[in-house]
C-alpha positions in Angstrom: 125.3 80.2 103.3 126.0 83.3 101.9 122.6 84.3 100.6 120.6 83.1 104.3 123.4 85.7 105.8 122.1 88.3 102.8 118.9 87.4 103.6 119.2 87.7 107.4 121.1 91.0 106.9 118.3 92.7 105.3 115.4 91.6 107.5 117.4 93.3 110.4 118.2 96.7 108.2 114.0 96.9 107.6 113.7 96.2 111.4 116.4 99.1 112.3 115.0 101.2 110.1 111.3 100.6 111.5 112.8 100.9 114.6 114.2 104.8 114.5 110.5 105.6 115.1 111.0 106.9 119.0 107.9 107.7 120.8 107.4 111.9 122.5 109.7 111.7 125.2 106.9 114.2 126.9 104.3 111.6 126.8 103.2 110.6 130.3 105.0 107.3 131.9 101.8 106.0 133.4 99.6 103.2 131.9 96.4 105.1 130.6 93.5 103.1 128.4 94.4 103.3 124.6 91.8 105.0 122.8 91.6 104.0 119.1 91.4 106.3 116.5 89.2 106.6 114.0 91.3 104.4 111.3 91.4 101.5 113.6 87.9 101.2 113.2 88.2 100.4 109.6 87.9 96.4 109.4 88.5 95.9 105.3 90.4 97.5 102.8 92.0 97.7 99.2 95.4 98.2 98.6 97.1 99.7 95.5 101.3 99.9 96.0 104.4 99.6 93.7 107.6 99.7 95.0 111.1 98.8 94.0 114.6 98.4 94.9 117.2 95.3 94.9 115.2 92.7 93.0 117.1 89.9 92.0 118.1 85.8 91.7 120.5 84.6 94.3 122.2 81.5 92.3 124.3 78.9 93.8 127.0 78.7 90.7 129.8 76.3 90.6 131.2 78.1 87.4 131.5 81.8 88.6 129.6 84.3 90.3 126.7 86.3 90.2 125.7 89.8 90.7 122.4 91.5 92.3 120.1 93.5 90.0 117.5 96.4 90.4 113.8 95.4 90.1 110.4 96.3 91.3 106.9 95.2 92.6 103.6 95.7 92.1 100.4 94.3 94.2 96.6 94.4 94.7 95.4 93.4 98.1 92.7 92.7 100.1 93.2 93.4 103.9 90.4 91.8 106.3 91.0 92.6 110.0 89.3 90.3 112.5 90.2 93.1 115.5 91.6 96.3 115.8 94.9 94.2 115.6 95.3 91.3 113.6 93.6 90.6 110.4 94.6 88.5 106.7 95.9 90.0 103.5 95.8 88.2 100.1 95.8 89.0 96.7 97.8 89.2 93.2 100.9 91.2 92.3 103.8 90.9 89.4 107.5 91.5 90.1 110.4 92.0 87.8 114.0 90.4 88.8 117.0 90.7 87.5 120.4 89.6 88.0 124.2 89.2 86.1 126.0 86.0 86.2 129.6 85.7 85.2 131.6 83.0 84.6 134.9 82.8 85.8 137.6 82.7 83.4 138.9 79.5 82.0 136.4 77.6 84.2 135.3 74.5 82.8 131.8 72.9 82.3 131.8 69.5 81.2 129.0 67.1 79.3 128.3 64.0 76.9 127.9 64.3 73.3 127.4 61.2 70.6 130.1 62.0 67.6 130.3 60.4 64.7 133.5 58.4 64.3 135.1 55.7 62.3 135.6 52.5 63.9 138.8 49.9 63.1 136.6 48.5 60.6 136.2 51.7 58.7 132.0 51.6 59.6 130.5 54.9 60.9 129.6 54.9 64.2 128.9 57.3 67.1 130.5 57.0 70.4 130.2 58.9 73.8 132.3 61.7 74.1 133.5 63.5 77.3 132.5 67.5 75.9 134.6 70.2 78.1 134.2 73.9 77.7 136.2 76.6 78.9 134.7 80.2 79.0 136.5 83.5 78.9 134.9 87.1 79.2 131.5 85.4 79.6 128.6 87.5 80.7 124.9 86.5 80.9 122.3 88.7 81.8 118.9 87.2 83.2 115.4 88.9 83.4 112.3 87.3 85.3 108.7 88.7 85.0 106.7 86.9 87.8 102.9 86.8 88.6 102.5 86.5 92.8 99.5 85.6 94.9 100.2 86.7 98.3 98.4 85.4 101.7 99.6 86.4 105.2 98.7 87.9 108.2 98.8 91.1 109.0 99.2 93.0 112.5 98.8 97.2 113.5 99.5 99.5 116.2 97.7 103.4 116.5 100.6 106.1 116.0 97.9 108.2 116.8 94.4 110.1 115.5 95.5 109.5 111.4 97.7 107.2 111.6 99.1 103.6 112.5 102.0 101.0 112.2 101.4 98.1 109.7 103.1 95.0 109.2 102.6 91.6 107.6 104.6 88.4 107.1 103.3 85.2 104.7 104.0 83.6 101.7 103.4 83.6 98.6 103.5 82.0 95.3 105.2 82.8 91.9 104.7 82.1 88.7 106.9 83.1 86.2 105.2 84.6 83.1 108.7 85.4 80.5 112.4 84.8 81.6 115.3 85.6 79.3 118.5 85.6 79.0 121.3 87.5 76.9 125.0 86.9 76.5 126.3 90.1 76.2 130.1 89.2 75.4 131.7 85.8 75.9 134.6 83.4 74.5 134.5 79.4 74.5 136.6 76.8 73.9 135.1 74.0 73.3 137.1 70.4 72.9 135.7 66.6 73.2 137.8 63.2 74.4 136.2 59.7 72.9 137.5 57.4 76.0 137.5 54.2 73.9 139.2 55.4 71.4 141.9 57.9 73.6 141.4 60.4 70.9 140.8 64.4 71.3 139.2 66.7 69.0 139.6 70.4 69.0 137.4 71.2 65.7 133.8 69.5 65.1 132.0 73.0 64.5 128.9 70.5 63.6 129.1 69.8 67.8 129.8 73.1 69.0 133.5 71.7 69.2 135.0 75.1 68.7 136.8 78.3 69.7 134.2 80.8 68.8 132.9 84.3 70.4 128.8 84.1 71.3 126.2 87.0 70.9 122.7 85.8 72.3 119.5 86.0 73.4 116.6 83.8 74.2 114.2 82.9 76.6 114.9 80.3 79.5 112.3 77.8 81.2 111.4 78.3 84.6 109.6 75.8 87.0 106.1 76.5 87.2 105.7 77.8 90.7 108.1 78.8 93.3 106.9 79.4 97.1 108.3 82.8 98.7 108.2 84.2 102.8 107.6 88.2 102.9 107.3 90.6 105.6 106.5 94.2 105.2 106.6 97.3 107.0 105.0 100.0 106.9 103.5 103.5 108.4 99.9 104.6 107.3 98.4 108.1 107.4 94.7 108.8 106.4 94.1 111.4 104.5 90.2 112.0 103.6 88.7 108.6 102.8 92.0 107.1 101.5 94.7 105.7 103.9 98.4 106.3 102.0 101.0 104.5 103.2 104.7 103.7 102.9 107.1 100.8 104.3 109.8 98.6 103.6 109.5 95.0 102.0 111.8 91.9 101.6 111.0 88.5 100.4 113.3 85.2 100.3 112.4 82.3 98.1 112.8 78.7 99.3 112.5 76.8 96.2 114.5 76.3 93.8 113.0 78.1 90.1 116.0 76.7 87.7 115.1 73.7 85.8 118.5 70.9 85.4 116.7 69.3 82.5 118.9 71.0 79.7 122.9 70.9 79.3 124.4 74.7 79.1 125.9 74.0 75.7 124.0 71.0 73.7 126.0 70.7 70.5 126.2 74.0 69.3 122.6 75.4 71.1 123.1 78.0 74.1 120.5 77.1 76.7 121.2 80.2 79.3 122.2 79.3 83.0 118.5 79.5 84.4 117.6 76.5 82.5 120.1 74.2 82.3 122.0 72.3 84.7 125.0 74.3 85.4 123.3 75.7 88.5 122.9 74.3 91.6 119.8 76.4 93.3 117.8 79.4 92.2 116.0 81.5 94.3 114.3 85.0 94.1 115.5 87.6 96.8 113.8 91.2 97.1 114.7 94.4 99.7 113.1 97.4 98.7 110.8 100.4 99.4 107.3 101.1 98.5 104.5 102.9 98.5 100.8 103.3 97.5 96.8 103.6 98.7 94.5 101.9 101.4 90.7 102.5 99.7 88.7 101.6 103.3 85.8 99.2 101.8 82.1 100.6 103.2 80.9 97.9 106.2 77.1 97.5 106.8 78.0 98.2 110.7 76.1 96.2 113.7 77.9 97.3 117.1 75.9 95.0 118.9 76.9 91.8 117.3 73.1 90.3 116.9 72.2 90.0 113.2 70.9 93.1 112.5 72.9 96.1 111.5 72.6 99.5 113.2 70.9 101.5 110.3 67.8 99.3 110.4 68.3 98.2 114.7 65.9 99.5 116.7 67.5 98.1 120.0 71.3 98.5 119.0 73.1 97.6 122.5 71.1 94.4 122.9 73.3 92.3 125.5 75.4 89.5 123.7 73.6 86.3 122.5 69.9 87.3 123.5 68.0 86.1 120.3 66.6 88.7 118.3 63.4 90.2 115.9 63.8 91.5 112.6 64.4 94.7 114.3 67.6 94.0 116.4 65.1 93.7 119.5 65.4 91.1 122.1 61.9 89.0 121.6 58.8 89.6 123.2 56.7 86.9 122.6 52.9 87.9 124.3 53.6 91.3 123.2 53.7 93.1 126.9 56.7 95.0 126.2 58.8 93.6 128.8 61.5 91.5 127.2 61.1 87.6 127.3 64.4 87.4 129.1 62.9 89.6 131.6 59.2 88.7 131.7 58.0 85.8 134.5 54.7 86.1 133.0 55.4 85.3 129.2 51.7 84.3 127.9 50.1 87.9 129.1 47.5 87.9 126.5 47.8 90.7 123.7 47.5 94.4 124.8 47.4 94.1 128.1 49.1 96.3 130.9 51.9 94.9 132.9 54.5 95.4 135.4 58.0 95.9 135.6 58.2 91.7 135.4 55.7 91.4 132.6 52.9 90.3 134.6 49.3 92.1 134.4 48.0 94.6 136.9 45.2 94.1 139.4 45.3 97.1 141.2 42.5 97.0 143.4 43.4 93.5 144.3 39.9 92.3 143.8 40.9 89.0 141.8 40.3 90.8 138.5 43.5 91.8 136.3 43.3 95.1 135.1 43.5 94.2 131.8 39.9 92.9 131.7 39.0 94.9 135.1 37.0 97.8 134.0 36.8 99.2 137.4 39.9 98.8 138.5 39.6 101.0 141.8 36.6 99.3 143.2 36.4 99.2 147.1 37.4 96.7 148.9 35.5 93.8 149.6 32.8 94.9 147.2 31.2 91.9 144.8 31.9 92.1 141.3 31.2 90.4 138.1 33.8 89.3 135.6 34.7 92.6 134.4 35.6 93.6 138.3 32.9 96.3 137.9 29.8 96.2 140.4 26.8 95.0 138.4 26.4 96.7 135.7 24.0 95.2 132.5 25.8 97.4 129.8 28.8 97.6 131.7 29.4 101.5 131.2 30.5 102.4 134.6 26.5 103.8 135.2 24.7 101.6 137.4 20.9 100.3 135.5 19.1 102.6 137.5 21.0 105.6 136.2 21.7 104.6 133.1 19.9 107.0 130.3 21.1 105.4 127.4 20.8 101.4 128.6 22.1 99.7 125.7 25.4 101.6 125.5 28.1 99.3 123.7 30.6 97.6 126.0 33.6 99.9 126.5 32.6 103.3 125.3 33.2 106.0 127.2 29.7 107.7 128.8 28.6 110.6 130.6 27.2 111.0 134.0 23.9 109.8 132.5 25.4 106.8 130.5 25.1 107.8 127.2 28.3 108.2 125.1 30.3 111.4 124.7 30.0 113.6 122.1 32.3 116.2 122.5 32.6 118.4 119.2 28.4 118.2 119.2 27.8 116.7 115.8 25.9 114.4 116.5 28.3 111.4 116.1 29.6 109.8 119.1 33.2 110.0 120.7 33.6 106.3 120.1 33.0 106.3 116.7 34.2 110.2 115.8 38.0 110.2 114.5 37.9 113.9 115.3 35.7 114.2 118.5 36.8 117.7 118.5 36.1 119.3 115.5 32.4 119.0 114.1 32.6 116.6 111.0 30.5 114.5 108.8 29.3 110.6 109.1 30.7 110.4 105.8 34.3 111.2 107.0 33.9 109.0 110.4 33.4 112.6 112.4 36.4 114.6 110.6 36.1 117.8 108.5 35.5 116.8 104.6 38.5 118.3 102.8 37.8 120.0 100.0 37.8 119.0 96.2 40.0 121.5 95.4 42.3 120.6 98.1 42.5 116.8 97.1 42.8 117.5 93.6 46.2 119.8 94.5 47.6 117.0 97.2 47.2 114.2 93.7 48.9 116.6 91.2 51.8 117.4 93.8 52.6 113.3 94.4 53.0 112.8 90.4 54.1 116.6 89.8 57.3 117.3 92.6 61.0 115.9 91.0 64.1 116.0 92.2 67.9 116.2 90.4 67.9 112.4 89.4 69.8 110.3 92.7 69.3 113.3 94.9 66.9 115.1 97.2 67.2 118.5 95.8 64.0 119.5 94.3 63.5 120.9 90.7 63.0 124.1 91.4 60.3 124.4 88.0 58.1 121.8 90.2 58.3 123.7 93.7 54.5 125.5 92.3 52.8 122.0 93.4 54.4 122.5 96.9 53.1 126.4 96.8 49.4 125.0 96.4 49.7 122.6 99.3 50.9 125.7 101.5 48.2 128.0 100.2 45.5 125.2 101.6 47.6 125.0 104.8 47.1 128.8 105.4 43.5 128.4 104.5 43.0 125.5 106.6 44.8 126.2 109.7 43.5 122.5 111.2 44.8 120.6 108.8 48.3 118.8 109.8 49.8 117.0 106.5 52.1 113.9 106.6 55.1 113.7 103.8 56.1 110.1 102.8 58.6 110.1 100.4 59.2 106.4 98.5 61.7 105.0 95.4 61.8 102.6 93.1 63.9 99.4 94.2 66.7 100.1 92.3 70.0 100.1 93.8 70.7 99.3 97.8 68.0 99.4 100.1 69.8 101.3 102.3 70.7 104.1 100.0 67.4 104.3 98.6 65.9 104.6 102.4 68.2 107.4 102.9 67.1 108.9 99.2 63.3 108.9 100.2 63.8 109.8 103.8 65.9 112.9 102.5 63.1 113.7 99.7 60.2 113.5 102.2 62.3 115.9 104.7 63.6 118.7 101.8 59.1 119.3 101.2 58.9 120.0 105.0 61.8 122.6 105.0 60.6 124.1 101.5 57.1 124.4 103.4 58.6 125.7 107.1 60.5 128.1 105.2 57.4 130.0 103.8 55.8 130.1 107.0 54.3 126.8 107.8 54.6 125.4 111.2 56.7 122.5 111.7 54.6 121.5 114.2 52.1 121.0 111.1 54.3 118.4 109.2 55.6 115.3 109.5 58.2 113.4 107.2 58.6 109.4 106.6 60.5 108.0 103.8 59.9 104.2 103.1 62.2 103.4 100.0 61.3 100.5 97.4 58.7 99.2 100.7 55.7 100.3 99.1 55.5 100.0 95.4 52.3 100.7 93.4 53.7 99.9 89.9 56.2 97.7 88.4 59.9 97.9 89.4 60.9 95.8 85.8 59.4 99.1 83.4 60.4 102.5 83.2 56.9 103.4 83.8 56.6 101.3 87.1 59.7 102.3 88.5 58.5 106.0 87.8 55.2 105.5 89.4 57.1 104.1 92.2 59.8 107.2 92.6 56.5 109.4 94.3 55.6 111.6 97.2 52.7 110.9 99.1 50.8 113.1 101.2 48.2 112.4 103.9 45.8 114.8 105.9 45.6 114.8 109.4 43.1 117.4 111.4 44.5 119.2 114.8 42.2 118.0 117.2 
């Protein structure tokens, strides 16, 4: 009874302790919406503490008593929280116990021993003997080393902006690595009584039948495992990335760790009280402070709960249980744009325009959809042919009769006279001209040519720019590629030039985005800061997407570490 009163006694101290936290008796009285700090948000952690205080073995012992000793803890957890509230907490831990067991003077332990006697007959022979012992000034000192595995749950509470209330409760399970023992002073009598013969002896030293004084040390046997309840509490304050924190502890054991297989004294061998059977009940009992480190574990984050996490979601508050693309959007299966859960037309072919309800225009109501209505204001009531355009053979908008240029392909945009535009004036259509507005070549589909000289600068820059290894901070020794590229900017005030920055796939995908993305952007502010427009520049970085080499050799992986550039012209 005594030790579930102890035990009791010491879960109510770490309670009133806990409890002397008061709240600001200036905060308001009314019921306002929590807001969670920042620490809350934190859903997995590692946790490094030691602690210490009363560490100990409670013993139920018939032949004396026993005194509390000073001990400590150590532990490595993992802490997985479900909700801002409740979570699980496992992991592995060692704890050193102690305790003093005296027996009470002139207290007597009794056992069976086989002595050798003579019988009436004069033959040798051993009989049972009833073995008493009486101790005096007898001290044993017993030390446990024990490797835990925790598992519990574990519950918190904001305190406010950096900090918040922690506690857990569980069980866990012990197993003793080393116990020992040592007899640091003692006296024992030891005498035997053969019952069929009514005889006494006071001297067999052979049988540990003796009065001697004992100095010793050993180690005692344990049972294997031994099952424990814990709670802790405890107050946790971030500071930077790490979370310290500091609490109270207790733990109770409810099995008993002594083994009953061994007498105390077995002819003249000491077995130590832990492992022997002059002991009722063992059991571990801790109360103590401690202290250590919450390392918050990095979380790939997805706020919208649909597969896809936010870094790579391009629709991250999609409503809850919509199915999703590869790209965290709700699917739109004909392509329209309007959201299958949305769209009441959901086999709109490819590329066409739609309303608000995913269903294709017609918005001269002539029977035609827009999407293959090519004159989609036609008057009402007039006759059309399947392309809801009055008759039209080439079907350019110009009726035959005015129609210059007769055999204009389907689609292209014309002129008053039919023919197709040519805006910039050489000489290649609007249709097919990729710059209709600067004069070109045939051989660069209507755009510019760019120069030799120009090319041969953009290819040295991709192989010749480096940056500090891991990083997006240029070698400064390299920066004369980038100085080229701006000298043909000035010189070629049309020309707008697209940065794509790419890695090797080593290392996370997400890190290695963020590398190339980073690269690609640090050339555009090198550039804007000597006088280029930004308006002229673009920046993309792809990562390990887009290899050209090998990502198994050095040489691959180096091809693939590479900036790109591509020339656009300002139309």
């Amino acid at each position: 009874m005594k030790r579930y009163i102890l035990f009791i006694v010491a879960l109510l101290s770490v309670f009133g302790l806990t409890a002397q936290e008061t709240p600001n008796e200036n905060a308001p009285k009314a019921k306002v919406k929590v807001i969670y700090p920042p620490i809350m948000e934190q859903n997995k952690f590692l946790s490094l503490s030691a602690g210490g205080g009363i560490s100990t073995l409670l013993y139920d012992f018939p032949y004396g008593s026993s005194e509390m000793g000073k001990g400590g803890r150590f532990n490595i957890d993992y802490n997985i929280f479900f909700s801002r509230v409740c979570g699980i907490s496992f992991g592995l831990g060692g704890s050193k116990l102690n305790s003093i067991v005296n027996f009470d003077d002139n207290s007597e332990y009794m056992t069976t021993i086989q002595v050798p006697v003579m019988d009436y007959n004069g033959k040798k022979t051993n009989k049972e003997g009833e073995c008493t012992t009486k101790f005096s000034g007898w001290t044993e000192t017993q030390s446990v080393f024990a490797l835990e595995t925790p598992i519990g749950v574990i519950f918190r509470a904001p305190l406010g902006e950096k900090a918040t209330f922690l506690a857990g409760v569980g069980v866990k399970l012990s197993y003793p690595l080393k116990s020992t023992y040592e007899v640091t002073a003692g006296k024992t009598t030891t005498s035997v009584r053969i019952n069929s013969f009514n005889v006494d002896y006071n001297s067999l030293p052979d049988y540990g039948v003796t009065t001697s004084e004992t100095h010793a040390s050993d180690e005692s046997d344990t049972k294997l495992v031994s099952v424990s309840g814990y709670l802790d509490l405890n107050l946790v304050h971030r500071v930077g990335r790490i979370h310290l924190f500091y609490g109270l502890y207790a733990e109770y054991g409810f099995t008993n760790i002594g083994k009953k297989d061994k007498a105390l004294i077995n002819n003249v061998e000491y077995n130590g009280v832990l492992s022997s059977d002059a002991v009722e009940k063992v059991s571990p009992f801790s109360v103590g402070f401690r202290l250590g480190l919450k390392i918050p574990c990095p979380r790939l984050k997805d706020m919208d709960r649909d597969g896809v996490i936010d870094i790579y979601d391009n629709c991250p508050n999609t409503p809850a249980g919509l199915p999703v693309d590869t790209c965290g959007c709700p699917l739109d299966t004909d392509g329209d744009g309007v959201y299958d859960y949305l769209d009441r037309c959901g086999d709109t072919p490819k590329g066409v325009v739609v309303d608000t309800c995913g269903c294709p225009l017609d918005a001269d109501s002539d029977g035609v959809p827009d999407h293959i209505d090519q004159c989609p204001y036609t008057p009402k009531n007039t006759p059309v042919d399947n392309h809801g355009c009055p008759f039209d053979a080439d079907g350019d908008g110009v009726a035959d009769h005015l129609d210059k240029c007769p055999n204009t392909p389907e689609g292209v945009k014309v002129d008053q006279d039919g023919c197709p535009f040519d805006t910039d004036g050489d000489g290649i259509p609007d249709y097919l001209d990729k710059c209709p507005t600067i004069p070109g070549v045939e051989a660069n589909q209507g755009c510019p040519e760019v120069s030799e000289r120009a090319r041969k600068a953009f290819k040295n820059a991709e192989y010749g720019i480096q940056f500090e290894p891991g990083t997006a901070v240029l070698v400064r020794s390299t920066c004369h590629y980038i100085d080229k590229i701006i000298s043909i900017m000035r010189e070629y005030p049309n020309y707008r030039l697209v940065v794509n920055g790419h890695t090797d796939s080593t290392g996370s995908m997400a890190v290695n985005l963020k590398v190339s993305k980073r690269r690609a952007m640090a050339i555009v502010d090198y550039m804007v800061e000597r006088g280029i427009y930004p308006s002229r520049l673009k920046s993309f970085g792809h990562g390990g997407t887009q290899p050209i080499g090998d990502n198994k050799t050095l040489n691959g992986r180096k091809l693939n570490n590479r900036i790109e550039f591509k020339v656009e012209f300002d139309q």
